[in-house]
C-alpha positions in Angstrom: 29.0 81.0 2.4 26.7 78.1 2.1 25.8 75.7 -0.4 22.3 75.2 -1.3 21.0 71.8 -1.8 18.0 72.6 -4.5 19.4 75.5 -7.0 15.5 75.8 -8.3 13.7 75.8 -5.0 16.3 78.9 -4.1 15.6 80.6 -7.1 11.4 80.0 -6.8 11.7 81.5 -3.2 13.4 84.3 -4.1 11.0 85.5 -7.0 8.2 84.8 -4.2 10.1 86.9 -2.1 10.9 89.2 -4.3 6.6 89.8 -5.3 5.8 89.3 -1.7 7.8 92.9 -1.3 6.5 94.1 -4.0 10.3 94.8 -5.9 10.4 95.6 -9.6 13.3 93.1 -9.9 15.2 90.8 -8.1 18.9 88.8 -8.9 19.5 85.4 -8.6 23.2 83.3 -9.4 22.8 82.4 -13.1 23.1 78.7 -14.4 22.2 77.7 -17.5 19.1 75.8 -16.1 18.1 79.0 -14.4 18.5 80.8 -17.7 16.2 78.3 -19.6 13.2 78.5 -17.0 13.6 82.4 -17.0 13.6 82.3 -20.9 10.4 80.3 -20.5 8.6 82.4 -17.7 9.4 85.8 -19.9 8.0 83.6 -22.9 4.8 82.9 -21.4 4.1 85.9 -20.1 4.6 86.2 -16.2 7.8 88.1 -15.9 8.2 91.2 -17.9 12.1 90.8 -19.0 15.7 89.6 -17.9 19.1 90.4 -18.3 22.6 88.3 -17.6 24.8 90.2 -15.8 28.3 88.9 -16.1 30.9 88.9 -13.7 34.3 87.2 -12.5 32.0 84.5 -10.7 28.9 82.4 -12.0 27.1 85.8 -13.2 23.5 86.7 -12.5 20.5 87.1 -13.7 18.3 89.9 -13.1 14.5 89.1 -13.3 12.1 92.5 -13.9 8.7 91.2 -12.8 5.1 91.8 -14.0 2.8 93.7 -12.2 -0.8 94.5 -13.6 -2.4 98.5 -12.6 -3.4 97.7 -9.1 -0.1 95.9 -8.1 -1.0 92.3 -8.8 1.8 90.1 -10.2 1.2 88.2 -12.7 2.7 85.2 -11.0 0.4 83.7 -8.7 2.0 80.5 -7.6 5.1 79.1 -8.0 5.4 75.4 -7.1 8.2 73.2 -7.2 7.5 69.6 -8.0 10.9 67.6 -8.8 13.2 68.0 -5.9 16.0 66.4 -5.1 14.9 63.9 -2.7 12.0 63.0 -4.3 12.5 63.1 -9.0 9.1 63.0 -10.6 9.1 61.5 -14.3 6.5 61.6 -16.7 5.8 60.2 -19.8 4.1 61.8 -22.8 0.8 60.3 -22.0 0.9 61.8 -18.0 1.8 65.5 -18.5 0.0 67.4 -16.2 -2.4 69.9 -17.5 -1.6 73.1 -14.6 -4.9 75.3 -13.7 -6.8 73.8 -16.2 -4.1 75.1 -19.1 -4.6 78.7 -17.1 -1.2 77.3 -15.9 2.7 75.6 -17.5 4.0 73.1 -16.4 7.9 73.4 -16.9 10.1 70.1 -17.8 13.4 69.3 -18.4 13.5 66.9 -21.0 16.2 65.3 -23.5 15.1 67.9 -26.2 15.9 70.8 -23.0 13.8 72.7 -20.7 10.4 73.4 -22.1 6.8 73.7 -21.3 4.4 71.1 -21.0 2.4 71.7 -23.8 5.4 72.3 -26.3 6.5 68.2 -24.8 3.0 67.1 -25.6 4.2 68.5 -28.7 6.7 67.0 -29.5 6.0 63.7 -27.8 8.1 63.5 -25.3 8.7 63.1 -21.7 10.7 64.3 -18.7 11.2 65.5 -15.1 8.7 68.0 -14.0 10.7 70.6 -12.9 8.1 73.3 -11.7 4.2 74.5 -12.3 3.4 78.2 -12.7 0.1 80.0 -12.8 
């Protein structure tokens, strides 16, 4: 069994590979970061619902993605932009707007993992953790 590195660039290839196949849903080893950016995708629209499984391990969380009526998901890219080797902080003032606001920018940030506009909010900064659109 091997250890990945980067937890959130796992879990972002796996939903990619999950609409690349064109599957209804897909699981993915739950943390509680991994809970909070699912909470956030299902929030804003691009996946349709999730559940937590629970079992004698770290549990998992089962992502039901969004399609539209001819197949298209609603998720069109999924970038990470915070890795490990390379943290990107922001302030309040440098938030990136993703898309042209078509887009969210997600960011974990000392009041938890929220979007970009809810920490323009709420004035306050953070690692960028991901952009969806």
């Amino acid at each position: 069994m091997s250890k990945t590195t980067d937890p959130i660039a796992d879990y972002l290839t796996r939903i990619r590979n999950a609409i690349h196949a064109r599957h209804r849903r897909v699981d993915i080893p739950a943390s509680r970061l991994k809970r909070d950016i699912t909470r956030i995708l299902v929030k804003e629209g691009f996946i349709q619902d999730y559940l937590n499984i629970e079992d004698d391990k770290q549990g998992m969380i089962r992502i039901f993605l969004k399609y539209d009526r001819q197949g298209n998901s609603s998720i069109t890219r999924l970038q990470r932009v915070s890795r490990p080797g390379l943290r990107r902080y922001v302030s309040v003032d440098e938030i990136p707007r993703v898309r042209a606001g078509l887009g969210v920018a997600v960011l974990s940030t000392p009041k938890g993992v929220i979007t970009g506009k809810r920490a323009k909010k709420e004035n306050v900064g953070g690692e960028v953790l991901l952009f969806v659109w």
